[in-house]
Structures are given as structure tokens and as C-alpha cells.
C-alpha positions as CSV (number, residue, x, y, z in Angstrom):
1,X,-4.6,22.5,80.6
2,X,-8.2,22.7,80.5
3,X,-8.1,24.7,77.0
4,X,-6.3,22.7,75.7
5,X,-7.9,19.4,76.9
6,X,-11.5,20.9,75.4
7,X,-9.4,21.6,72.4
8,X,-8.7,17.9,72.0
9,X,-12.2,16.5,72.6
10,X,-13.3,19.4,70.2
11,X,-10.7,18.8,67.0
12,X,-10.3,15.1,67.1
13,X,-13.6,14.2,67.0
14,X,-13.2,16.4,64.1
15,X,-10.0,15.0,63.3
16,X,-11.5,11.3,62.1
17,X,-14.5,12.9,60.4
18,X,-12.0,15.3,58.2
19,X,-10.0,12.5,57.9
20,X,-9.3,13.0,53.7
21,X,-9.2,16.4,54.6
22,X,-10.4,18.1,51.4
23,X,-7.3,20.6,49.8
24,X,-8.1,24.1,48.8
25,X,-9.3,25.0,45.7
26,X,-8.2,27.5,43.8
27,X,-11.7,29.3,43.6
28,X,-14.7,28.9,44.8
29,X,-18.3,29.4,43.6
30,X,-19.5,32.2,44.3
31,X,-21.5,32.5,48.1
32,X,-25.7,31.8,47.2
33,X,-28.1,30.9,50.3
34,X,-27.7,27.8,51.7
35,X,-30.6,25.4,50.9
36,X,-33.5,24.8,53.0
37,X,-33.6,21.4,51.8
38,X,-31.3,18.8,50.1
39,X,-31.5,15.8,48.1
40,X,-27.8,14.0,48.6
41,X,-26.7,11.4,45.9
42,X,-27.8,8.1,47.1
43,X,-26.6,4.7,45.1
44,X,-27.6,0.9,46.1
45,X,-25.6,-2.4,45.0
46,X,-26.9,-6.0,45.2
47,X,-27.3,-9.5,45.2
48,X,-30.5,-12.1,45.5
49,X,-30.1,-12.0,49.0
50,X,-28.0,-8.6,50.0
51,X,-28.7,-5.1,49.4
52,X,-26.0,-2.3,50.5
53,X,-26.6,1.2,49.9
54,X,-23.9,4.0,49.7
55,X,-24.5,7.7,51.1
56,X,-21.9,10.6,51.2
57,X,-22.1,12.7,54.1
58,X,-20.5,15.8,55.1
59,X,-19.2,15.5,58.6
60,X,-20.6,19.0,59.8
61,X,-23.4,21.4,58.6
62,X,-24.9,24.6,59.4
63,X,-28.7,24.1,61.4
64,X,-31.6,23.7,59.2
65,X,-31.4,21.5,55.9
66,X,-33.7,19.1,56.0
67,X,-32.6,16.0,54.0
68,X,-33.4,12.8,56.1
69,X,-36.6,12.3,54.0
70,X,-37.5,10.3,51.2
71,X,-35.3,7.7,48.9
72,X,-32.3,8.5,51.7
73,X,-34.7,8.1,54.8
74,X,-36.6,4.8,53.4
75,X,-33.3,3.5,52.9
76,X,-32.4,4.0,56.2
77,X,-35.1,2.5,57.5
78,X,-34.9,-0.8,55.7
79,X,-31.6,-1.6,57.2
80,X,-30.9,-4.0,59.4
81,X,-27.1,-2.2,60.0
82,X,-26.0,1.2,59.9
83,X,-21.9,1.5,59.1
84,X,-20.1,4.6,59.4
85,X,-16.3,5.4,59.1
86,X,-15.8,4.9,62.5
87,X,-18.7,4.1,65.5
88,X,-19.7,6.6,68.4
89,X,-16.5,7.4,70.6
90,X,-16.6,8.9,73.8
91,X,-14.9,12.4,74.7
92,X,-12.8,10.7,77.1
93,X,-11.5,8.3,75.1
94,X,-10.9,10.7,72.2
95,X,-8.5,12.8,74.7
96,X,-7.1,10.2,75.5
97,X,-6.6,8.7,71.7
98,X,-5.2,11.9,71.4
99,X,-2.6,12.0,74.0
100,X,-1.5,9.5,72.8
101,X,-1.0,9.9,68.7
102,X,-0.7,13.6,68.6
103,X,2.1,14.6,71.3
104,X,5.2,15.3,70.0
105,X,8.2,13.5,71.2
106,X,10.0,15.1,74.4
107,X,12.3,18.1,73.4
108,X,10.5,19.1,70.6
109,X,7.8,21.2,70.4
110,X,6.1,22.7,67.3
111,X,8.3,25.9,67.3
112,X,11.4,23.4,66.7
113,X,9.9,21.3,63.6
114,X,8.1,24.1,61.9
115,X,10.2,26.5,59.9
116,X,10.1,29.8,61.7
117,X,7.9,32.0,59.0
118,X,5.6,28.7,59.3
119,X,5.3,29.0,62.9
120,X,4.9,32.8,62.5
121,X,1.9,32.4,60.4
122,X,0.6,29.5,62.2
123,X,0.6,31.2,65.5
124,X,-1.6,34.0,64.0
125,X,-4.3,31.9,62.9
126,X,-4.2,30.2,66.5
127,X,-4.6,33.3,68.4
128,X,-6.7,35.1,65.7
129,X,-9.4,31.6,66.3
130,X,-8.8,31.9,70.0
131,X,-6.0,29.7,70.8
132,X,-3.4,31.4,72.8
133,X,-0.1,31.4,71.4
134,X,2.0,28.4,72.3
135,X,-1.3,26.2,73.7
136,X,-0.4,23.8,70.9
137,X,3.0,23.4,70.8
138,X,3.4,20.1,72.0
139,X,1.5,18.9,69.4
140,X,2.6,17.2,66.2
141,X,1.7,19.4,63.0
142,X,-1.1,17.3,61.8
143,X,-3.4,17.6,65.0
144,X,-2.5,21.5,64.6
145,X,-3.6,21.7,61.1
146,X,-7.0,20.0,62.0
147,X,-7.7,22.0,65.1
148,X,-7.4,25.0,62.7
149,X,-9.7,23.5,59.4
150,X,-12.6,23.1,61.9
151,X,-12.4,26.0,64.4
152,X,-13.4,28.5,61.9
153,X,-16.7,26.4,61.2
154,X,-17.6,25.9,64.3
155,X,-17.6,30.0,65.0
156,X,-19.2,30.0,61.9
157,X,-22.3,27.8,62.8
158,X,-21.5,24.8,61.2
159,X,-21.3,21.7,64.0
160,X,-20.7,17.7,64.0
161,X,-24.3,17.5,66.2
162,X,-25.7,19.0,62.8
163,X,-24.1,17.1,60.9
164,X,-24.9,13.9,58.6
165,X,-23.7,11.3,61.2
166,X,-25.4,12.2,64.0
167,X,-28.7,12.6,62.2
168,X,-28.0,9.2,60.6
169,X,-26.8,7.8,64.1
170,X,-30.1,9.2,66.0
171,X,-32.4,7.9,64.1
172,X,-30.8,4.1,64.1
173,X,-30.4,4.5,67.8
174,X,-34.2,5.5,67.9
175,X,-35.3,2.1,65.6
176,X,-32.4,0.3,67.6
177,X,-30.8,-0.5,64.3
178,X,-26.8,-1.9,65.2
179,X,-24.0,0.7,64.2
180,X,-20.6,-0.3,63.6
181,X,-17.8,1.2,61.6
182,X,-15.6,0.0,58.7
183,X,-12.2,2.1,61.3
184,X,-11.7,2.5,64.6
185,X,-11.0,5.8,65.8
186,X,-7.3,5.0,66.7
187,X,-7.0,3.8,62.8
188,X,-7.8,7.0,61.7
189,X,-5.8,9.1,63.8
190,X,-3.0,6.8,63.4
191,X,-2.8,7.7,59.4
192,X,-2.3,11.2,60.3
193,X,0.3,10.3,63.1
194,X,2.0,8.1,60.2
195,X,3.0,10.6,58.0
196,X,6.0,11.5,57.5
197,X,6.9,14.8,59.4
198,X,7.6,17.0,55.8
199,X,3.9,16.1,55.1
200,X,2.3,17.1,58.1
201,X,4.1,20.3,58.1
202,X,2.9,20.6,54.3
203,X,-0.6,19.8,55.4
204,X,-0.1,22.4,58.3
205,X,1.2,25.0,55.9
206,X,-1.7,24.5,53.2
207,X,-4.6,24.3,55.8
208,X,-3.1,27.9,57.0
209,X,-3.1,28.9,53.5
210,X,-6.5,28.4,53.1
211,X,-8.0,29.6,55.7
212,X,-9.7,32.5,54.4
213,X,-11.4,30.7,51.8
214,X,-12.4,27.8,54.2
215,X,-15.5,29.3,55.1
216,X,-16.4,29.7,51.6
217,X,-15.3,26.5,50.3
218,X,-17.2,24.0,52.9
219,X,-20.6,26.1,51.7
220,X,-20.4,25.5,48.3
221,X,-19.5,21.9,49.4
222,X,-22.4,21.9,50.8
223,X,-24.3,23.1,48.0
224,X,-22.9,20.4,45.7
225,X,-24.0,17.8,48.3
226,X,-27.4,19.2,48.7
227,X,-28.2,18.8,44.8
228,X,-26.6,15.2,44.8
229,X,-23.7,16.6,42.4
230,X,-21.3,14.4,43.6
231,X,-18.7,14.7,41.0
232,X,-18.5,18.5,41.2
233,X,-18.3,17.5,45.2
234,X,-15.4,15.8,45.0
235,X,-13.3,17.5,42.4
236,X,-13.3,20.3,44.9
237,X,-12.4,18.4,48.0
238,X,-10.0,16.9,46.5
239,X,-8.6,19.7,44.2
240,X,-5.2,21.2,43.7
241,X,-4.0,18.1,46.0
242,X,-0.1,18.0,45.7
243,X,1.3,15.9,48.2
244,X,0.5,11.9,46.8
245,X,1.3,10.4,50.6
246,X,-1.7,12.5,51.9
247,X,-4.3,11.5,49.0
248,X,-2.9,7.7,49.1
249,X,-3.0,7.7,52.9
250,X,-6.3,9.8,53.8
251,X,-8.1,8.3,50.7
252,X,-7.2,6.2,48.0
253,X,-5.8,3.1,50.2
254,X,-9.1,3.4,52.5
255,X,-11.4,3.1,49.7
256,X,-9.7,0.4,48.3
257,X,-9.7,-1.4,52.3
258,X,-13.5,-0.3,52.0
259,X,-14.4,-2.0,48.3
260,X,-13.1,-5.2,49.9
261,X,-15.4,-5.0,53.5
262,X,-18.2,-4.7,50.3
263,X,-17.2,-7.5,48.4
264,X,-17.6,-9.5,52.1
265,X,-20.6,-8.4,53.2
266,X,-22.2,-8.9,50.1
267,X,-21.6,-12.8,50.7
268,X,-24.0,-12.8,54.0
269,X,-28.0,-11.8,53.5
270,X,-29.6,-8.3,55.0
271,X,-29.6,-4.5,54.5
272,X,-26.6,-2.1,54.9
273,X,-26.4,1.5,55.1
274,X,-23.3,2.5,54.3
275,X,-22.6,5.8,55.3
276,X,-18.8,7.7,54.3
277,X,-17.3,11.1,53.3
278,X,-18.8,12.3,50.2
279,X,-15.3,12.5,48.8
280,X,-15.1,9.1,48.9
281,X,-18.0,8.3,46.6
282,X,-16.1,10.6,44.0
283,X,-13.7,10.6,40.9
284,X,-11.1,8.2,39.6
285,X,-10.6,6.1,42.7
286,X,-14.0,6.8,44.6
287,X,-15.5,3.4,45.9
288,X,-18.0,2.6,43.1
289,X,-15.5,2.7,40.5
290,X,-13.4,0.4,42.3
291,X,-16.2,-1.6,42.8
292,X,-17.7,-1.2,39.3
293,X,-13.7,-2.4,37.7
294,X,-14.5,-5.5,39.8
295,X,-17.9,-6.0,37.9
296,X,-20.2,-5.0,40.4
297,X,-23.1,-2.6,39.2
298,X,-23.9,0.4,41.2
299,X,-27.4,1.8,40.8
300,X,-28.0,5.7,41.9
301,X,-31.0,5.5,44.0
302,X,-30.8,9.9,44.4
């Protein structure tokens, strides 16, 4: 029990940050070096007596980009409030989040519910990350198809303590600036617990899928992000998307439940720092167009 309870702290802290899971592309660009340095889109909104900027992150990075400097940094700095998807949540009560969401119900197990060439293939990519066989089989699909979209990072040097949050988080903590978050931790896990059990196992089978590429596609994420090309960001983590539950559920009904915490807080005075998924802050139904179709105007500041 002691893998799997590090397994649990490990992936669903992961979990709520991947929450809007990006798909896999069909391609990806092809590998350059990772920047040194990064200049992330950055866009502002406001009133006469508000301001609220918007900031995409990505959840985890590999060490060494610098890119908590200048127009992002200043921001920062200026705000009374820092607001995240969700605030800081300890292990313990991550574990235990997770007990609670992701077990499956008593006499099944997830050789039962997965089709048996599904549970072949998954099984692989369990033991071939470490996982011994089985370790996860009392686990709903969807907590499975997480654990296996972020172990590969981690061994590949990507990590949440380099990632945008925690940077952002430090700092605030360091100015004693307030953090709270727009979800709770349970709200998020609780959209991947609600979907229907055909979706998870899709989910499950297209993470798997995509494994090999994953590695590949989260740098050239990163890429996009570090030159502030958001749109090119968010075509590919949202790309070749085919099950409309998981894109409603993971992003477009959040965003929507996101515009309208904007709308409110523009009617009380200060500085926000709104920081969210990049993918959020991109295409059709990304928060400043639903914003910008309720007549607000968004300014990019980066």
C-alpha cells in the first residue's frame, strides 16, 4: 500500500493541474532546445476602480526557464490577490480526496470495466513507468489515465515544484499577498469522477495511445508558451479532441463558471492575478472571448 499511496499524492496533485487534460495531436513540431528564457502571453481587463490580469501557466516544467520577470513579474507584484485554479492542498488531504473519488465500487476492479486488449495495453505502460501490474486496479479509469499522462514527465525532468504555480505561489507567499482559487480540489476531481464510465475508459485508452508522443508534445507546449503563442498553444492541447463530454466537462463549462467569478470581481476595487491553464486562455470558447461576447475588452499586456 505504500506505492500506491505515494502514487496518489503524486498523480492527483497532478490530476487537478491536468484537469482539461490536453488530447494528442496528431504531430508534433519537431524537438528544438528548450528556451533559457520565456516571455508567456499576459492580458489585463479593467474598470476605474479594478484591474484583473490573465496568465496561462503550464502546470509542470523542466528546471531552468526563467520567466517570472518583467510585464508578468510587475504584475504580480501589484496585486493585492493571487487566484489560481484551485489553492495549496496538502498531501494528506489529496490521498485522502482521492480515496474517496477515485476507488472503484466493491467488486469491480479495472480488469472488469476495461475491455481486455485495453487492460492489456494499459498494464504495459504501468509496469513499463514502474507501476507493478495490478497496483491500480481498484481504481476508476480516469485516476489511471492521469497517473500515466504525468509519470513519464516526471522521469523525464519535468515537475509541479518547477512549475508556473509554485513559482507564482512562492513569490505571493514571500510579499504575503492572499491566494485563493476559483475550484476546490474536490470540484475538480469530482468532474473526472463524473464522467460517465465509456468516457473515462476513452480517456484511458487515448492517454495510452499517446504515450509515446507525450514527451514530445508537452515540449513543444512549452515552446509555444515560452513565446506567448497562445493560439498555437491551445490548438494543440486541445487537438483531435473527440469525445464532447470531456471538452464540455474539463473545459468549456469551467471557463464559462470562470467569465462569471470575472464579471463579480470586477464590481469590488483592487488588483487580481489571475492565474489558469494556458488552454483555457485559448480558441473559440477560451475565457477572453467569452468575456469579450459580453463587451468586456481584454488588453495583451505580453
Amino acid at each position: 500500500m505504500k506505492f500506491i499511496s505515494k502514487s496518489f499524492a503524486c498523480a492527483a496533485a497532478l490530476a487537478i493541474t491536468f484537469a482539461g487534460a490536453p488530447a494528442f495531436a496528431k504531430t508534433a513540431k519537431p524537438a528544438a532546445p528548450m528556451p533559457s528564457t520565456a516571455k508567456p502571453a499576459l492580458w489585463k481587463l479593467s474598470d476605474p476602480d479594478t484591474t484583473i490580469y490573465l496568465f496561462g501557466t503550464i502546470h509542470v516544467l523542466p528546471k531552468g526557464i526563467t520567466w517570472l520577470e518583467g510585464p508578468v513579474a510587475t504584475a504580480l507584484d501589484r496585486s493585492d490577490t493571487l487566484v489560481t485554479e484551485i489553492p495549496e492542498v496538502q498531501p494528506a488531504s489529496m490521498q485522502a480526496l482521492v480515496g474517496k473519488l477515485a476507488v472503484l465500487p466493491k467488486g469491480q476492479s479495472l480488469k472488469t470495466v476495461l475491455p481486455a486488449k485495453d487492460y492489456t495495453l494499459v498494464t504495459k505502460a504501468l509496469t513499463d513507468n514502474g507501476i507493478p501490474a495490478g497496483a491500480l486496479d481498484p481504481l476508476e479509469p480516469w485516476f489511471v489515465a492521469v497517473t500515466l499522462s504525468t509519470l513519464p514527465l516526471l522521469k523525464e525532468g519535468y515537475s509541479p515544484e518547477s512549475g508556473v504555480e509554485a513559482a507564482l505561489q512562492a513569490r505571493a507567499k514571500t510579499a504575503k499577498v492572499p491566494q485563493i482559487g476559483l475550484e476546490t480540489a474536490e470540484f475538480q476531481l469530482g468532474i473526472f469522477d463524473a464522467l460517465p464510465q465509456k468516457s473515462q475508459v476513452s480517456y484511458l485508452r487515448e492517454v495510452v495511445k499517446g504515450m509515446p508522443k507525450l514527451k514530445g508534445q508537452i515540449d513543444s507546449m512549452v515552446r509555444y508558451w515560452a513565446v506567448g503563442n497562445h493560439e498555437k498553444l491551445g490548438q494543440m492541447m486541445n487537438a483531435d479532441q473527440t469525445d464532447p463530454a470531456l471538452m464540455k466537462a474539463l473545459l468549456t463549462n469551467r471557463n464559462r463558471n470562470w467569465t462569471g467569478w470575472i464579471k463579480q470581481r470586477l464590481d469590488q476595487p483592487g488588483t487580481v492575478f489571475i492565474a489558469v491553464g494556458a488552454g483555457h486562455l485559448a480558441g473559440k470558447d477560451s475565457v477572453q472571448s467569452m468575456l469579450k461576447k459580453q463587451g468586456f475588452k481584454i488588453t495583451r499586456v505580453q
